[in-house]
C-alpha positions in Angstrom: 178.7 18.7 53.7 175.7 19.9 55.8 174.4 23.6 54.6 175.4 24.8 57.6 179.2 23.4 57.2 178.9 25.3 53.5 177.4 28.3 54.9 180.7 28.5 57.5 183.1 27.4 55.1 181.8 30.3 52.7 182.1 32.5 55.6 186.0 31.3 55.8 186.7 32.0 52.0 185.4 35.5 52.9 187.0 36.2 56.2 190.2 35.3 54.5 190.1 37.4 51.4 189.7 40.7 53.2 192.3 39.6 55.7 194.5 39.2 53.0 193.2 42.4 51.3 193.9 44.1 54.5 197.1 42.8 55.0 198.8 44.4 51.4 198.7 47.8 53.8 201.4 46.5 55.8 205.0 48.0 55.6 207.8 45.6 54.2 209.9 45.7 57.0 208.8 44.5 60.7 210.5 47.2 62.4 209.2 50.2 60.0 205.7 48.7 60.9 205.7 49.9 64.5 207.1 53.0 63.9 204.5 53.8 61.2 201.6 52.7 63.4 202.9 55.0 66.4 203.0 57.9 64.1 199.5 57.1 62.9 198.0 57.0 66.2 200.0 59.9 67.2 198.7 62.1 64.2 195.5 60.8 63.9 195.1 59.0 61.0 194.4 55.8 62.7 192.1 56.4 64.5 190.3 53.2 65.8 191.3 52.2 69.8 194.8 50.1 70.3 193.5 47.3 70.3 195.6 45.6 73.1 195.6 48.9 75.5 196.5 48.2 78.4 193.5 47.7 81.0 192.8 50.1 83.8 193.5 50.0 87.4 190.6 48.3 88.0 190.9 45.5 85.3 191.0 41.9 86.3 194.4 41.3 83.7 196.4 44.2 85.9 195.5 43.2 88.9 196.8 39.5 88.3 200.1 40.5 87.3 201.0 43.0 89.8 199.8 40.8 92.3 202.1 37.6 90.9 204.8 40.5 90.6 205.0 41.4 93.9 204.4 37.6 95.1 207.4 36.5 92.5 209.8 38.8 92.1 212.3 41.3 93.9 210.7 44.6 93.8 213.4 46.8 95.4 214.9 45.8 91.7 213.8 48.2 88.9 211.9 46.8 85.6 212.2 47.2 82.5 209.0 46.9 80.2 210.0 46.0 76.9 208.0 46.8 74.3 206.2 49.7 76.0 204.0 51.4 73.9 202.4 54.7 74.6 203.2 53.6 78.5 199.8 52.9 80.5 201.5 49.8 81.3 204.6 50.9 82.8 202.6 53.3 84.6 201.1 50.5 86.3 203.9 49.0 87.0 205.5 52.4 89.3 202.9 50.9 91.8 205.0 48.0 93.1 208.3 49.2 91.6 210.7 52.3 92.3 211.8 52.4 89.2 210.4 51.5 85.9 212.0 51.9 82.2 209.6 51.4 79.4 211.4 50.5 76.2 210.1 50.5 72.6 211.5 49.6 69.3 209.6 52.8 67.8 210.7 56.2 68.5 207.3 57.2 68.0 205.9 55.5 70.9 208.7 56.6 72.8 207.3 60.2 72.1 204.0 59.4 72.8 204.7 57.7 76.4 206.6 60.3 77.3 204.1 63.1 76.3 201.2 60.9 78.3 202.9 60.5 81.2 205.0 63.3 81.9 207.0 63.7 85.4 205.9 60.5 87.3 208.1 59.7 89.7 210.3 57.1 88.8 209.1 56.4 85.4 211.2 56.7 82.3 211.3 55.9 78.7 213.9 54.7 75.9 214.1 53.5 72.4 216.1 50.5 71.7 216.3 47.3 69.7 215.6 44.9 72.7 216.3 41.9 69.3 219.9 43.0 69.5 221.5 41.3 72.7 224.6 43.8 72.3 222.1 47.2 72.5 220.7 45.3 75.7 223.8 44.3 77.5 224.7 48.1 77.2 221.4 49.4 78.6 222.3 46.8 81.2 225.7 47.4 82.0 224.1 51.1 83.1 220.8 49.8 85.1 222.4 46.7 86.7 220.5 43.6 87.9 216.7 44.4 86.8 213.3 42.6 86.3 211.6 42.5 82.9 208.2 43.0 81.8 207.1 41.8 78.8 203.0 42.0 77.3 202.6 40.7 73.6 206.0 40.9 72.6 207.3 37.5 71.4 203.9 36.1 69.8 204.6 38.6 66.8 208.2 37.7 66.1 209.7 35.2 64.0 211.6 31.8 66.3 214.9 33.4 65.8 214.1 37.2 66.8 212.7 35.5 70.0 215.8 34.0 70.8 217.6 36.9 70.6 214.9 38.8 72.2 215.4 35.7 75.3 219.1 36.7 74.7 218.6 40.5 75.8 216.3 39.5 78.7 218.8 37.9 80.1 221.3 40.5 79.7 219.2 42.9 82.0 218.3 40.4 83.9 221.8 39.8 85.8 222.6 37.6 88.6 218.9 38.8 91.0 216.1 40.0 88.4 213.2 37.8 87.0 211.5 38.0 83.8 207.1 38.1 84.1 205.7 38.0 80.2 202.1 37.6 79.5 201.3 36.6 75.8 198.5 35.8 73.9 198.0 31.6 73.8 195.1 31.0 71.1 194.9 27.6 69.9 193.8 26.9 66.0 195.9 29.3 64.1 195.2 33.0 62.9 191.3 32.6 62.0 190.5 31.3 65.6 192.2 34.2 67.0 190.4 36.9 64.7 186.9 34.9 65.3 187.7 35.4 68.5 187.3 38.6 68.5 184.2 38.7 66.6 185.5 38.9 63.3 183.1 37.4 60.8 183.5 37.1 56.4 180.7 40.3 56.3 182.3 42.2 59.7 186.2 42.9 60.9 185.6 45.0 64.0 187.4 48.4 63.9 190.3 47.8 65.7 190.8 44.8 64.9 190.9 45.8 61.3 193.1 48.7 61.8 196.1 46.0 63.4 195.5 43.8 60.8 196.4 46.8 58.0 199.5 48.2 59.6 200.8 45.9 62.0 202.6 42.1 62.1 200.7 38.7 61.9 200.3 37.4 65.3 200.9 34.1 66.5 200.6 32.0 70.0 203.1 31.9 72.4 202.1 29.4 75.4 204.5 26.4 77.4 206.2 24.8 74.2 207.0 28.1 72.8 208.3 29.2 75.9 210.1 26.4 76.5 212.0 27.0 72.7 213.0 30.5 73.6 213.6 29.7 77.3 215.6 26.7 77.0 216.1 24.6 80.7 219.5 24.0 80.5 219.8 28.3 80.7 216.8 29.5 82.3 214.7 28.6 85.5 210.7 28.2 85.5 209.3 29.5 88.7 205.8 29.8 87.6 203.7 29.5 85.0 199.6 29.3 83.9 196.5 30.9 81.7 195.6 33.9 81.7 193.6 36.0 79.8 195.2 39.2 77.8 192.1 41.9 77.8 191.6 44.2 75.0 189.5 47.2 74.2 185.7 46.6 73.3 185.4 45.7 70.0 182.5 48.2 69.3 181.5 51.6 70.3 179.8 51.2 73.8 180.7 47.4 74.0 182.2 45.6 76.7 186.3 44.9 77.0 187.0 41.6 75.0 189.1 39.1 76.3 192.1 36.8 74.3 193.3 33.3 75.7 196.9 33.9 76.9 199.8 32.4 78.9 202.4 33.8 81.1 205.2 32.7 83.1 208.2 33.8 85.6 211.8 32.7 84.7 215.3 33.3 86.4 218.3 33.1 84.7 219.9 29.2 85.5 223.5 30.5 87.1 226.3 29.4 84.8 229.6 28.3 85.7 233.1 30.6 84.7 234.5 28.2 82.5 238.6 28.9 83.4 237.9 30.3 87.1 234.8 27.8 87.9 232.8 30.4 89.8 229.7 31.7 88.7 229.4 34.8 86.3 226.7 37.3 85.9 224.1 36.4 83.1 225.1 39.2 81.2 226.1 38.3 76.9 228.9 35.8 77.4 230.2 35.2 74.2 233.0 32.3 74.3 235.9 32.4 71.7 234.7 29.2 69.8 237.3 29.6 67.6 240.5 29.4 69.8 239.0 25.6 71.2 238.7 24.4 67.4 234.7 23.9 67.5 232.1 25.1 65.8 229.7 27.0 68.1 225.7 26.8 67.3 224.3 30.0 65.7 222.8 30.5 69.2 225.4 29.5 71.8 227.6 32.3 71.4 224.6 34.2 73.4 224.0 31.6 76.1 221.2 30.2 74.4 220.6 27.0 72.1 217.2 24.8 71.0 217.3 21.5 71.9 215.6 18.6 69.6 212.3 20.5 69.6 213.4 23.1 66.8 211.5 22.0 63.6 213.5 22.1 60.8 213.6 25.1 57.9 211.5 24.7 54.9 212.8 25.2 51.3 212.1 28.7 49.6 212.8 26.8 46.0 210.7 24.0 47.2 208.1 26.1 48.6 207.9 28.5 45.3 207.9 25.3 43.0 204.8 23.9 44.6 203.3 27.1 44.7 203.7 27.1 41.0 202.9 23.8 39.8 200.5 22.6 42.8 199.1 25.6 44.2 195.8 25.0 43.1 195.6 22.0 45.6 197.4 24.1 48.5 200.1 21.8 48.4 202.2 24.3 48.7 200.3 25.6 52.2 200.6 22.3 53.7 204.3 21.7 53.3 204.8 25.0 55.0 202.7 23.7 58.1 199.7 25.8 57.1 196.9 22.8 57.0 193.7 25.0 57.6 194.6 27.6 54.7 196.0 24.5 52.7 192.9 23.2 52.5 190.8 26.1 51.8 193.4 26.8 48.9 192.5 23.3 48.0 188.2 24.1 48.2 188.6 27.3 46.3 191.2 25.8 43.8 193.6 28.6 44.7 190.8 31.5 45.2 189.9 30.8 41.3 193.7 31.4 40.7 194.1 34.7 42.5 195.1 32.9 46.1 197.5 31.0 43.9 199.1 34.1 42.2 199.7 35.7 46.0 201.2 32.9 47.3 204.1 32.9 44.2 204.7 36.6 45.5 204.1 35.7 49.3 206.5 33.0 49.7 209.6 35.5 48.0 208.6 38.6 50.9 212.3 39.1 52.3 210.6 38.1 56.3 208.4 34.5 54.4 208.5 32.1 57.4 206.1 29.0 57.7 203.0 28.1 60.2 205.9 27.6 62.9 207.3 30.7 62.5 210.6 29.3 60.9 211.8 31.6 58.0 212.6 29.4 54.8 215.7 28.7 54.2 217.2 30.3 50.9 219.4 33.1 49.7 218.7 36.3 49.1 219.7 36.1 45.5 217.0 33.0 45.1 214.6 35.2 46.9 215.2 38.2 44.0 215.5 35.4 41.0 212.2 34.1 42.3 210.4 37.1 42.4 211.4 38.5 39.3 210.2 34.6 38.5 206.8 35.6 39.9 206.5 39.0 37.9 207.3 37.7 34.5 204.6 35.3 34.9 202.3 37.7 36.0 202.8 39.9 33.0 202.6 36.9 30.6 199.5 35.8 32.5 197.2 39.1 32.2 198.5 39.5 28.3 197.3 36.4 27.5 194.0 36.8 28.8 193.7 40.1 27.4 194.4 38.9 23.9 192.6 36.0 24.6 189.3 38.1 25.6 190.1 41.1 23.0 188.1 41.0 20.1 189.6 39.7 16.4 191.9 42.3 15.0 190.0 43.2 12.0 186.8 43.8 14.5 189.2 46.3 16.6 190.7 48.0 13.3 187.6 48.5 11.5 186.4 50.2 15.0 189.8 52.6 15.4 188.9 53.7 11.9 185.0 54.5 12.1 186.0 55.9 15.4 188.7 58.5 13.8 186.5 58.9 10.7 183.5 60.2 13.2 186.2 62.7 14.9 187.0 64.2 11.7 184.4 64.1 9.6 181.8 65.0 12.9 178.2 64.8 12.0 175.3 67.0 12.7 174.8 67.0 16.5 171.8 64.7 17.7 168.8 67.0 18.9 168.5 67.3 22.5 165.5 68.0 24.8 164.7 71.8 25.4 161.4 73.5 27.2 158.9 74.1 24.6 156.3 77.2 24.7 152.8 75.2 23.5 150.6 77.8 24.4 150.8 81.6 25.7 147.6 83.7 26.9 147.5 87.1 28.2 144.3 89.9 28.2 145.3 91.2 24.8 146.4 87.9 23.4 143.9 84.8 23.4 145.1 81.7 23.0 144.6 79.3 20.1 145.2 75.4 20.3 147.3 73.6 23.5 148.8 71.4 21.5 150.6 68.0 24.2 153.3 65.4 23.3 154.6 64.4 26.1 151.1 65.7 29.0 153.4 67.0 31.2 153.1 70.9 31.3 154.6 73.7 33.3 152.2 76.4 34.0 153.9 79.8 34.9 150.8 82.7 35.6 150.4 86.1 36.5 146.5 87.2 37.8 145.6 90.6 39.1 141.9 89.4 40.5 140.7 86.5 41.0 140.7 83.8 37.6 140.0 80.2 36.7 141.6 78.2 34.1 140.6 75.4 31.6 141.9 72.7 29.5 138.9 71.8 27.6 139.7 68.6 25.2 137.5 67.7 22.0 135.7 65.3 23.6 134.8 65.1 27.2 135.0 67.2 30.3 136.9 71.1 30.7 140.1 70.1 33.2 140.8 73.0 35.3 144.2 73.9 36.1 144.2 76.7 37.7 142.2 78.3 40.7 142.8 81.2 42.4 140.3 83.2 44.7 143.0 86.2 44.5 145.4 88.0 42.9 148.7 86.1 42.9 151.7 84.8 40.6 153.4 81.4 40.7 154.0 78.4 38.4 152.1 74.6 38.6 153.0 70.9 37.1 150.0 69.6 35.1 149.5 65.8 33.6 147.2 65.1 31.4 146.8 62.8 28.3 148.9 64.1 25.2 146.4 65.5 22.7 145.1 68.8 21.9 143.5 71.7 24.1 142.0 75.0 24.3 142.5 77.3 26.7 139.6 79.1 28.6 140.6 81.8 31.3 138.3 83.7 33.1 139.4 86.3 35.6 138.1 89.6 37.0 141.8 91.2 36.7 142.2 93.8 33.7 145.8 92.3 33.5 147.1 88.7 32.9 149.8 86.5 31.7 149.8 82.8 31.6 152.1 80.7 29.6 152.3 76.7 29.0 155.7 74.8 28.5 156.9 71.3 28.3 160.3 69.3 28.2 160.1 68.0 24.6 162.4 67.5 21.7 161.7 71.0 19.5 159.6 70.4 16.5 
């Protein structure tokens, strides 16, 4: 490997340790994390920009969709922006629309939106669940037919939240309305989409380091992920393309950055009455499988159902046991479709054992899914067994090497008891350094010998005329130290070579004080 390919694959190692690092600050549960990161911004303790905030008026991203919007879709209907935020995009959106309901998951942002946009005409906010189809088809029931908005929603859920997520769309969606979602489409996994936005091993821009801490992994969400959540056989592509998702600038005074994305318009395919043979409103039909003797698909009770592309569930036990016994090679990173961090597990033998000891506790996280975003497939008691697994190992790990590391016994008991022996039998305190007086002159005292360990001396004086001070050693030259052409009082630093000095002062004043002092052990 070329020094340039070590220098970047160094930079890798680094780039993923502090994303990792970062990433322990998350809340457990998915749901918590958004309403925790709503009341941060909202009280200020995180305090770096949203990183996905909606453009302005004047951005290039807004003026693409309201454009395809109003080309695409009814706009006598109202719309419903799901997964609203603090509301600058449903704001937007009151300029093509008469109505617009922005919805968020977190009551926080709810209170934020609302406080930010007060008393716009036709603009109004909600909290709901729009994962649960039934909360949805209630909301629905009260708005009627309605189009959807959706901006970097489904890229951060798992495959089954987005098919219920597809589920509720449809509910508000009736028999008229059309769905428009825009979604972030990065190709190469996680570390491409962080480099793309300038993160580095030595440099996580601000807010891009603040979503990492608090909010959900992201993923890509482009025309085969579409197509899983927006199955043909139920839904209608009208339009689809790139796009690019603009964010705030990465630095103070920077320009707006920019992430690859995808979005699409889709219609709900109309659906035949079963018994009458007319067509029903899209809202959530949910056929009584169990009076025709069938079993009904997890997902067809809702309308919706994954056909042949739906990659099959990993094993938690299978996952955890490579982990274990293999982790050191990233075995257990490829069979969970993670290649790229598979083989940097493999590089760094595990992150020198501490990537390794993660992953046992990673893989057991109640919301664990794999590089397709498929959770494993395992109970929750294997889940609990597993990481209780993982914490009994840890514990027998770290005492091992601490008795492996610790000195012999005898060494640490003969210590303990010199130690208590000096606590009760305390000897005579060590001498410390203190300011020592080598010398003191005045006009009724002379002074004998200047006596120097260490050369250093502080002079404090007192003159009442003019005066001039001497050092004068045995051999050599008088030093002067002092000089003064008037009256005056103060205190000097003098070096000099340790040895011994007389002192000579000659002034005119009748009154004098001069005294030499330096930072010595006494004696």
């Amino acid at each position: 490997m070329s020094a340039a390919g070590l220098r970047g694959a160094a930079d890798t190692v680094r780039l993923v340790a502090r994303v990792v690092t970062l990433s322990f600050h998350r809340p457990r549960h998915p749901d918590r994390r958004w309403n925790d990161f709503w009341r941060g911004v909202s009280r200020g303790s995180l305090t770096e920009p949203i990183i996905w905030d909606a453009p302005g008026t004047d951005g290039a991203e807004i003026r693409h969709h309201l454009q395809s919007m109003a080309d695409l879709m009814d706009t006598s209907l109202p719309v419903v922006d799901l997964g609203c935020g603090h509301g600058t995009m449903s704001r937007q959106l009151t300029e093509i629309f008469p109505t617009v309901l922005g919805v968020d998951i977190s009551p926080e942002a709810v209170a934020a939106a609302e406080s930010a946009h007060p008393r716009v005409p036709g603009l109004a906010f909600k909290s709901l669940d729009a994962t649960d189809p039934a909360a949805a088809a209630r909301l629905a029931r009260g708005l009627g037919d309605a189009n959807v908005f959706v901006r970097g929603v489904f890229h951060v859920l798992s495959r089954r939240r987005q098919a219920r997520l597809a589920e509720s769309v449809a509910a508000l969606l009736g028999t008229t309305g059309r769905v428009y979602l825009v979604e972030t489409n990065v190709g190469g996994g996680a570390l491409n989409y962080l480099r793309g936005l300038g993160a580095t091993g030595s440099h996580i821009p601000g807010p891009l380091r603040q979503a990492i801490s608090a909010l959900p992994k992201p993923g890509h969400f482009g025309a085969r992920q579409r197509s899983l959540a927006f199955p043909a056989r139920h839904w209608t592509l009208i339009a689809e393309g790139p796009a690019v998702l603009e964010t705030v600038p990465m630095a103070a005074g920077g320009s707006p950055g920019s992430i690859p994305a995808y979005w699409a318009v889709l219609g709900v395919r109309p659906r035949t009455n079963r018994r009458a043979g007319t067509l029903a409103r899209n809202t959530v039909d949910i056929p009584t499988g169990l009076s025709e003797n069938r079993i009904v698909p997890p997902t067809e009770p809702y309308g919706l159902s994954f056909e042949g592309d739906l990659l099959p569930m990993r094993s938690l036990r299978t996952a955890w046991l490579l982990s274990l016994c293999l982790g050191f090679t990233g075995a257990d990173r490829f069979y969970l479709r993670r290649p790229g961090t598979g083989a940097l597990k493999l590089l760094t033998l595990g992150g020198a054992g501490i990537w390794w000891l993660i992953d046992l506790f990673r893989i057991t996280k109640e919301y664990a899914a794999d590089g397709a975003s498929m959770p494993l497939a395992g109970t929750n008691t294997l889940r609990r067994g597993l990481r209780l697994a993982s914490t009994v190992l840890t514990v027998v790990l770290v005492g091992t090497v601490i008795c492996v590391s610790a000195a012999p016994v005898t060494g640490t008991v003969t210590a303990t008891v010199t130690a208590v022996n000096a606590v009760l039998n305390p000897g005579p305190p060590p001498p410390v350094k203190e300011w020592v007086t080598v010398a003191e002159a005045s006009a009724t005292n002379p002074s004998g010998p200047v006596l120097t360990l260490t050369g250093k001396l502080h002079i404090e004086y007192t003159f009442t005329g003019p005066a001039v001070a001497y050092l004068q050693p045995a051999k050599g030259p008088a030093l002067t130290v002092l000089s003064l052409v008037k009256a005056s009082a103060g205190a000097i630093g003098v070096a000099l070579d340790p040895g011994t000095y007389t002192l000579i002062v000659s002034t005119t004043g009748t009154l004098w004080h001069l005294t030499a002092e330096e930072y010595r052990l006494p004696g």
